[in-house]
C-alpha positions as CSV (number, residue, x, y, z in Angstrom):
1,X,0.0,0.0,0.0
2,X,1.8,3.3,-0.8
3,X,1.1,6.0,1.7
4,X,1.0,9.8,1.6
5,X,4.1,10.2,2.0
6,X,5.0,8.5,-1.2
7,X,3.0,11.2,-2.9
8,X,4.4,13.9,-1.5
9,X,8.0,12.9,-2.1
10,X,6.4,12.8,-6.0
11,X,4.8,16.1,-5.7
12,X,0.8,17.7,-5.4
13,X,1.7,21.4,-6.1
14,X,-1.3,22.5,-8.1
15,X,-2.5,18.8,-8.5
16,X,-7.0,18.6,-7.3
17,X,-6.2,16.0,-4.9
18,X,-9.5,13.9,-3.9
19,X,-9.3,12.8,0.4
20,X,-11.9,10.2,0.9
21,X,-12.1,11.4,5.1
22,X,-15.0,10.4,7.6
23,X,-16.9,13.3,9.0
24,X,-19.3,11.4,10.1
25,X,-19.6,13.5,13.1
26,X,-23.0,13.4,15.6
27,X,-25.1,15.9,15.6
28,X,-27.4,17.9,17.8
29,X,-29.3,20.1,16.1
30,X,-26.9,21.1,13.6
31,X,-24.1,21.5,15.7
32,X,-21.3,19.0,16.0
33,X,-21.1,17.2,19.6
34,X,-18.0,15.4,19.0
35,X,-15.5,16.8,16.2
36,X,-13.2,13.7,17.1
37,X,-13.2,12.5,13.0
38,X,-13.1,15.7,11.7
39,X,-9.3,16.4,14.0
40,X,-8.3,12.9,12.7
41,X,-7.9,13.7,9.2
42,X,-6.1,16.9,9.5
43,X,-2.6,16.0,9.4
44,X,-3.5,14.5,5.9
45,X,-5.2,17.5,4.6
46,X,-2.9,20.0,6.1
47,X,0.2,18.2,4.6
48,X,-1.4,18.3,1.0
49,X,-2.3,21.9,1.2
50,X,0.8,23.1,2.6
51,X,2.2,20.9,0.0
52,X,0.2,23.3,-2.5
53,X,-2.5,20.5,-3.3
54,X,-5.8,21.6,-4.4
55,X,-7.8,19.3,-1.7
56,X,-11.0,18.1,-2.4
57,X,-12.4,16.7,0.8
58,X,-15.6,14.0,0.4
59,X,-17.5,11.9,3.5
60,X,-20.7,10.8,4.1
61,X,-22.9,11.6,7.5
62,X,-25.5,9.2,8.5
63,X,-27.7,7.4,6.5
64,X,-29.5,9.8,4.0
65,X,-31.7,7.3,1.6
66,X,-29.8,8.1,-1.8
67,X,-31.1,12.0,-1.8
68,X,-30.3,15.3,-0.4
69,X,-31.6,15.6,3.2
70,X,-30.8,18.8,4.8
71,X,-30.5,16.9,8.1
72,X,-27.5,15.1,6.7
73,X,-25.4,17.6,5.4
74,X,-22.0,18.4,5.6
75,X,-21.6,22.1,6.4
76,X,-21.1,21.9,9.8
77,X,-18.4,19.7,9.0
78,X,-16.9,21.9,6.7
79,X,-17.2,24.8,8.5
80,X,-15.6,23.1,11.7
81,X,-12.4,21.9,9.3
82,X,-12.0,25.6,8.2
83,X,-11.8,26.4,12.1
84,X,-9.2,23.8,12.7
85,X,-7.0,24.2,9.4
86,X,-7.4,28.2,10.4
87,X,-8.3,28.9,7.1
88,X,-11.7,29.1,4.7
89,X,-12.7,25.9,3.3
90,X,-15.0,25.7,0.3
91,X,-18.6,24.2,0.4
92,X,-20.4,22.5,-2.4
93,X,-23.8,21.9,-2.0
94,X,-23.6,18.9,-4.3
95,X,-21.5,15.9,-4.5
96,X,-20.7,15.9,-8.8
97,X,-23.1,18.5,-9.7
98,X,-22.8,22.4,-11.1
99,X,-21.2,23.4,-7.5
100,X,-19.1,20.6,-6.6
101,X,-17.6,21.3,-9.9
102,X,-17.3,25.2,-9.4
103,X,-16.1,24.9,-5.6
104,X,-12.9,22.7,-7.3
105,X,-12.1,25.2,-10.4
106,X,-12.0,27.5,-7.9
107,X,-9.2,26.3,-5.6
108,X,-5.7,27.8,-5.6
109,X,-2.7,25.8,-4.5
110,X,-2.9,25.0,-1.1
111,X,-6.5,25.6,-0.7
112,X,-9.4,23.4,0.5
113,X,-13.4,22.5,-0.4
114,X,-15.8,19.9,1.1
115,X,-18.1,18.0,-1.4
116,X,-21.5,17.5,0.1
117,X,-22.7,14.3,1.5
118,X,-21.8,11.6,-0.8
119,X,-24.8,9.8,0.3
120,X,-26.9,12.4,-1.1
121,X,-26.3,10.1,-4.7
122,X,-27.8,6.5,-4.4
123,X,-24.8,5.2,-6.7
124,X,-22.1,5.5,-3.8
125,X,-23.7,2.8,-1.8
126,X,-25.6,0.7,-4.8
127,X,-24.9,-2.6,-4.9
128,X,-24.8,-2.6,-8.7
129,X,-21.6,-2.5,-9.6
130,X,-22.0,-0.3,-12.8
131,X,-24.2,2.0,-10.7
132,X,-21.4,2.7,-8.3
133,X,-19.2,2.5,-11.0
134,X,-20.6,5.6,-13.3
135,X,-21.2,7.8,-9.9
136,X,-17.2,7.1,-9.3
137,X,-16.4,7.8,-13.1
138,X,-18.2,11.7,-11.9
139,X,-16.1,12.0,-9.1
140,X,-12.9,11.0,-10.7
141,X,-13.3,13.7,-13.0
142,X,-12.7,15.8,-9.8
143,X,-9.6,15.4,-9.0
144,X,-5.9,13.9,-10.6
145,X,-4.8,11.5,-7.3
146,X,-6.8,9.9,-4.7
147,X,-6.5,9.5,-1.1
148,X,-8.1,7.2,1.0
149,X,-8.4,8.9,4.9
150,X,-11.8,7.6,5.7
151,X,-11.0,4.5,7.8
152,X,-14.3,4.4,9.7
153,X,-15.7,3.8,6.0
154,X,-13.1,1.2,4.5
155,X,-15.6,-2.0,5.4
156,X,-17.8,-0.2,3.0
157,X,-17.7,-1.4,-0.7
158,X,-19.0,1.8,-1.5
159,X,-18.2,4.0,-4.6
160,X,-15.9,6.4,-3.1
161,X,-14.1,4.0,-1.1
162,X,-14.1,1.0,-3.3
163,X,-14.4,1.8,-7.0
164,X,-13.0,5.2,-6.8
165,X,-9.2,4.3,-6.1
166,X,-9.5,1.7,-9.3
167,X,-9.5,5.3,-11.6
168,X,-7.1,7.1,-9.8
169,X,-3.2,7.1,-8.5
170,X,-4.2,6.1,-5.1
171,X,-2.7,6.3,-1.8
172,X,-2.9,5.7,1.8
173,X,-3.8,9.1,4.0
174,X,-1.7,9.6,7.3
175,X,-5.1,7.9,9.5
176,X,-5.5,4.8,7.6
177,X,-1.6,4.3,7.6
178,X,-1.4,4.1,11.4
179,X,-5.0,2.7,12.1
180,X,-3.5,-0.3,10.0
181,X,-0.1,-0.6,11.5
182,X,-1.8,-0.1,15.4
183,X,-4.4,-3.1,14.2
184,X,-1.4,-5.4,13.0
185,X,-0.1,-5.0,16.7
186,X,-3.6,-6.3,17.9
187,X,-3.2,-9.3,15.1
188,X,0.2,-10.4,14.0
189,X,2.6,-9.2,16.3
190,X,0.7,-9.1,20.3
191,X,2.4,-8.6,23.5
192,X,0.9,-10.4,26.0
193,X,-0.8,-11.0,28.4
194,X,-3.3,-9.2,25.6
195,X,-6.9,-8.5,27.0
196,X,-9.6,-7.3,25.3
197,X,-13.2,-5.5,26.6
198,X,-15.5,-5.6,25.0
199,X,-18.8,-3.5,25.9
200,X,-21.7,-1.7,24.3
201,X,-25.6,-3.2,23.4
202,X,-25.7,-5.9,21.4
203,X,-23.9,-9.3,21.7
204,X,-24.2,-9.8,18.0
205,X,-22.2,-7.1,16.9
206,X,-19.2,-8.5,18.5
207,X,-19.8,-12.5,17.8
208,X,-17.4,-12.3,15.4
209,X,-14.5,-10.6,17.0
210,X,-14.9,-12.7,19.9
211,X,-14.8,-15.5,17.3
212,X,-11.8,-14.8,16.3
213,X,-10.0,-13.0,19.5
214,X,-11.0,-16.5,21.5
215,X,-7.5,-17.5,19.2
216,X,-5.9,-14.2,20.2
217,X,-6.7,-13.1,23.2
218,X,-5.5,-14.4,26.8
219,X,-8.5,-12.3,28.7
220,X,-11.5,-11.2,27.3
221,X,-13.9,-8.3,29.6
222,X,-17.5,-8.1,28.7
223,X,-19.6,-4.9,30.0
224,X,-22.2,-2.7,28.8
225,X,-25.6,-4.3,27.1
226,X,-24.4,-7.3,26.0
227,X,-23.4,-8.1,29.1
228,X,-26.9,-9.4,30.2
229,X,-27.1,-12.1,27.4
230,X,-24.1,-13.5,29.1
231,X,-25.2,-13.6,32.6
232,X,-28.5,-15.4,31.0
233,X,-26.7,-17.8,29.6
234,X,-25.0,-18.7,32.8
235,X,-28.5,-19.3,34.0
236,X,-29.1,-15.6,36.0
237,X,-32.3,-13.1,36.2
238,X,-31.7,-10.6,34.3
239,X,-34.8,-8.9,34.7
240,X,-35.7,-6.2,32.1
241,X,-32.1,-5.6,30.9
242,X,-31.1,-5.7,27.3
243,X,-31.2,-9.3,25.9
244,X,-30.6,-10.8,22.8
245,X,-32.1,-14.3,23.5
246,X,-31.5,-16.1,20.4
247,X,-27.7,-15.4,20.4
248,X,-27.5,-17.4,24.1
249,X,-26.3,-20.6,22.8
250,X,-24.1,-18.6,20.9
251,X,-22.8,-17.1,24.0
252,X,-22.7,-20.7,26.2
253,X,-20.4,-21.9,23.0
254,X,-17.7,-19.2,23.3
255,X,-17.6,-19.6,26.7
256,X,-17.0,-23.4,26.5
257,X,-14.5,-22.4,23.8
258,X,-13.2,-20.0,25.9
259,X,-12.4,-22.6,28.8
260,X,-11.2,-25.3,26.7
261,X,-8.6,-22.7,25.1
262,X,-7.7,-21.4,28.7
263,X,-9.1,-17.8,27.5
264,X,-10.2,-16.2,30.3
265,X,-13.9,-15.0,30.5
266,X,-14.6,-12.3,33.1
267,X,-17.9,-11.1,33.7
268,X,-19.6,-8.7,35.8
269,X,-20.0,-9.4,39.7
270,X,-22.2,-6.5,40.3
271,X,-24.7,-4.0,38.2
272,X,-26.5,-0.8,39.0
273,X,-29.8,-1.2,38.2
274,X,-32.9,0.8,38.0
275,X,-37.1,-0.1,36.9
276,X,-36.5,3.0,34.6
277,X,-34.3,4.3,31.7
278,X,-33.0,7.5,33.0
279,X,-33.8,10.3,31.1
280,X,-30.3,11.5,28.6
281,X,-31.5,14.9,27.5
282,X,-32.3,16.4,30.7
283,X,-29.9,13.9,33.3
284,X,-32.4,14.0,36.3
285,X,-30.9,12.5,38.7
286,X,-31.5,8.6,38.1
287,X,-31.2,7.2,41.8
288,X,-29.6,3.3,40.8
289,X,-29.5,0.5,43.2
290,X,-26.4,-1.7,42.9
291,X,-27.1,-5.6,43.2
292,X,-24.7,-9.2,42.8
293,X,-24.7,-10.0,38.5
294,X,-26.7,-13.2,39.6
295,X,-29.5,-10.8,42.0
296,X,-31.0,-8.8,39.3
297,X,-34.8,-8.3,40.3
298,X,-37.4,-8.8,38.0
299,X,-38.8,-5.4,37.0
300,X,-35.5,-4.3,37.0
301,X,-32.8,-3.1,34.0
302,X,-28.7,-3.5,34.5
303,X,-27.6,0.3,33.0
304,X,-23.9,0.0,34.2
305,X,-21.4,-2.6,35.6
306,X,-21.0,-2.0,39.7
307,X,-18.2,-0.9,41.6
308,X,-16.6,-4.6,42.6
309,X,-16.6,-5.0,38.7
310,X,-14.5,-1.9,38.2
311,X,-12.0,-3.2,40.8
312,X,-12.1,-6.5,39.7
313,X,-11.9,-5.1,35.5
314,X,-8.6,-2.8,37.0
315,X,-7.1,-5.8,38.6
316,X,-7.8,-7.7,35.1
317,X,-6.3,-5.3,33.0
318,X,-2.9,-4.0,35.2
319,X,-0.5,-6.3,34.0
320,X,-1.6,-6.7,30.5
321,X,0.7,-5.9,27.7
322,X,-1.8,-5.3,24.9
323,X,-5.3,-3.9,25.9
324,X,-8.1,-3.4,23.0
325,X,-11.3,-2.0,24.3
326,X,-14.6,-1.2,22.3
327,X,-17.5,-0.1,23.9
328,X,-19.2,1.4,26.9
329,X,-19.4,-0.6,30.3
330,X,-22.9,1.4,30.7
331,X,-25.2,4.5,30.0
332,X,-22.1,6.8,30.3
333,X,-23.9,9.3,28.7
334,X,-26.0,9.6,32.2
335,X,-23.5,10.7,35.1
336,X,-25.1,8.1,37.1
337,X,-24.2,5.5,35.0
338,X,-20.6,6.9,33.7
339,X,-18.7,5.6,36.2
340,X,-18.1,1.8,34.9
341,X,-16.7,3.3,31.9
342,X,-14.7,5.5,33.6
343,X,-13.0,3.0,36.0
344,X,-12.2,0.9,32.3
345,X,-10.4,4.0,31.0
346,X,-8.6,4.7,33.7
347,X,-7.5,1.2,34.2
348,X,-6.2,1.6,30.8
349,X,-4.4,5.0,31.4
350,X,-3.0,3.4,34.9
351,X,-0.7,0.2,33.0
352,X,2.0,0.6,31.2
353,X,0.2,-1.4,28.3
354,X,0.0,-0.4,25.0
355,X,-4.0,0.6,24.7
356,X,-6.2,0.7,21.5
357,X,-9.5,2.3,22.4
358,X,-11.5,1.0,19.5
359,X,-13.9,3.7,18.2
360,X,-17.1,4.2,17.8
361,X,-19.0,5.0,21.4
362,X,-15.5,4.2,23.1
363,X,-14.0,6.6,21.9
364,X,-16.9,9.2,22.3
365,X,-16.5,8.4,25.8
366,X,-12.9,9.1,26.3
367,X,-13.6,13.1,24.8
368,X,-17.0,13.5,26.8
369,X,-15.7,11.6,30.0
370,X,-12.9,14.5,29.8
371,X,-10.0,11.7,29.7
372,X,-6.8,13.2,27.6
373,X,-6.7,11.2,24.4
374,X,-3.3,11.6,23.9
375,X,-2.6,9.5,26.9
376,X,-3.8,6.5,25.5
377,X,-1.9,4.4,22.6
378,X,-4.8,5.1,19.9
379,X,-8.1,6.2,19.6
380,X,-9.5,4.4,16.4
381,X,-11.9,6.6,14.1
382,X,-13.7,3.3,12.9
383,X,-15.7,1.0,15.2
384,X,-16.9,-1.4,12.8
385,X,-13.7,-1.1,10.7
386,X,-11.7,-2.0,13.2
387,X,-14.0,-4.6,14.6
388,X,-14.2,-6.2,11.1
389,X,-10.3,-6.1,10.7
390,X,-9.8,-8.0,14.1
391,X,-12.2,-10.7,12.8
392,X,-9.7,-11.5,9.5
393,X,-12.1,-9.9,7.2
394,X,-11.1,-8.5,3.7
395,X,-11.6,-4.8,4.1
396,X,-12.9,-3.4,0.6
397,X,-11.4,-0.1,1.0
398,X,-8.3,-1.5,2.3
399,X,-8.5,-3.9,-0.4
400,X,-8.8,-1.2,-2.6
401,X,-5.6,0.9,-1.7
402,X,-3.4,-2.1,-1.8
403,X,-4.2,-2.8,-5.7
């Protein structure tokens, strides 16, 4: 795979260079609660533009059904990047239309413009090939190189990030570069002991991984959601928490696995638990009793792991070598259920490990928990990217840059 650097060392100066980034930033009412993906993909775009690039800058946001969708679009995005590159960035209110166009003929060397929401076309995620084929022929005609920087995006074979590359010198961005040499050291080359948590809400989002980390792994953490589908399948109440029933024999196989492998399998001991989901917009106070993982009452829903399972996660993870975490313990987004997740990053931030916080909600929580980023190995952009990596899949927009 040849990197950005490769290109630079060839020259951009004047050249429309296309960045295929993930913005795919939450919003609030238009305004950007977490600008986490947008700061990722700056040292790429700031190293073409000083490079005197013309730097065309494409994502997608959310799940806009093929058509524009005011909800979806990308100006906030673009109008945060100009903030953090300290300079104007150019918006186009289309994607290969009249302004997307206009918005690139207009760029000096050095200077920047978002395309709007590629999703906004139904040929970047068609499954027709020559669909997504003739919308990537319209962005090609965009630009001279490409650059793939989206990484939360690469399990997509998607126009931009699949077929695009194929019609274009194409090259590795600075993100996708080291979120593909941090995975290796989660894959091909672990220090050990290597432990892995593994939280969030559903159990079948993470089958795989834990699949495939059960030959990896020596310790493997579960919190959050999912955690209840476990404790069911050890026989337990679980009362009104989230449960995915049919994936329980799932579940008792991995643990079986799991034991005959000598993987370790730690679970919760204790839960804060509550009859109600606590209210997220206004964060009344939510009031949550903490019971034993096997003495969950009946009308009752587990919202967060307990304090004996924060110890007992700390003790897990302080002499581990390699630590991968993805996904919350709890409801972090409710103070009164933050603290699980809390006690996990800090454990992380208290070894001398080397920590991969994977994504997605995780890494949501480190910014809005108020941990320092920086202190942790690396905070992935791509949740389901990296999730799909760690299960030995063939990533098409990896896929794609390595041809």
């Amino acid at each position: 795979m040849k990197t950005i650097d490769a290109l630079l060392a060839e020259g951009v100066n004047g050249k429309r260079v296309f960045v295929r980034a993930d913005l795919n930033v939450p919003l609030a009412d238009g305004t950007i609660t977490d600008d986490g993906r947008i700061r990722a993909v700056l040292p790429t775009v700031k190293a073409l533009a000083d490079a005197g690039a013309k730097v065309v800058v494409a994502s997608h946001l959310g799940r806009p059904k093929g058509a524009p969708d005011p909800a979806f679009s990308l100006r906030p995005a673009a109008e945060r990047l100009g903030e953090l590159l300290g300079a104007p960035v150019a918006f186009a209110e289309d994607t290969v239309g009249p302004a997307a166009h206009e918005a690139v003929d207009g760029l000096a060397p050095g200077q920047v413009a978002v395309i709007e929401n590629l999703r906004f076309n139904a040929g970047e995620t068609s499954k027709d090939d020559a669909e997504r084929g003739e919308f990537a022929d319209k962005l090609a005609a965009l630009a001279d190189v490409y650059v793939g920087d989206g990484f939360g995006a690469v399990h997509r074979k998607h126009a931009s990030v699949f077929d695009l590359p194929a019609k274009l010198p194409h090259y590795a961005g600075h993100l996708i570069a080291t979120e593909v040499g941090v995975l290796k050291k989660l894959t091909d080359d672990v220090k050990r002991p290597y432990a892995v948590v593994l939280g969030g809400a559903k159990v079948s989002d993470k089958l795989g991984v834990i699949d495939h980390l059960l030959e990896k792994a020596d310790r493997i953490l579960i919190g959050g959601g999912m955690a209840y589908t476990f404790l069911k399948a050890q026989g337990h109440e679980v009362g009104i928490s989230l449960l995915q029933e049919d994936q329980i024999p799932a579940v008792k196989e991995y643990m079986e696995r799991a034991e005959a492998k000598g993987v370790e399998f730690v679970l919760p001991v204790d839960v804060l638990v509550s009859p109600d989901f606590p209210d997220l917009k206004t964060k009344a106070p939510a009031n949550p009793t903490t019971v034993a993982a096997d003495a969950i009452p009946a009308d009752q829903e587990g919202l967060d792991i307990g304090p004996e399972t924060r110890k007992l996660y700390a003790s897990k993870l302080a002499d581990a070598a390699t630590i991968f975490w993805n996904g919350p313990m709890g409801v972090f987004e409710h103070p009164d259920y933050a603290e699980g997740t809390k006690a996990v990053a800090q454990a992380l931030l208290d070894t001398s490990a080397f920590t991969v916080v994977g994504g997605g909600d995780s890494a949501a929580a480190v910014r809005t928990l108020g941990f320092d980023e920086n202190a942790f190995g690396h905070i992935s952009t791509g949740g389901g990217a990296s999730l799909e990596y760690l299960e030995g899949k063939t990533l098409p927009g990896l896929a794609a840059l390595e041809n």
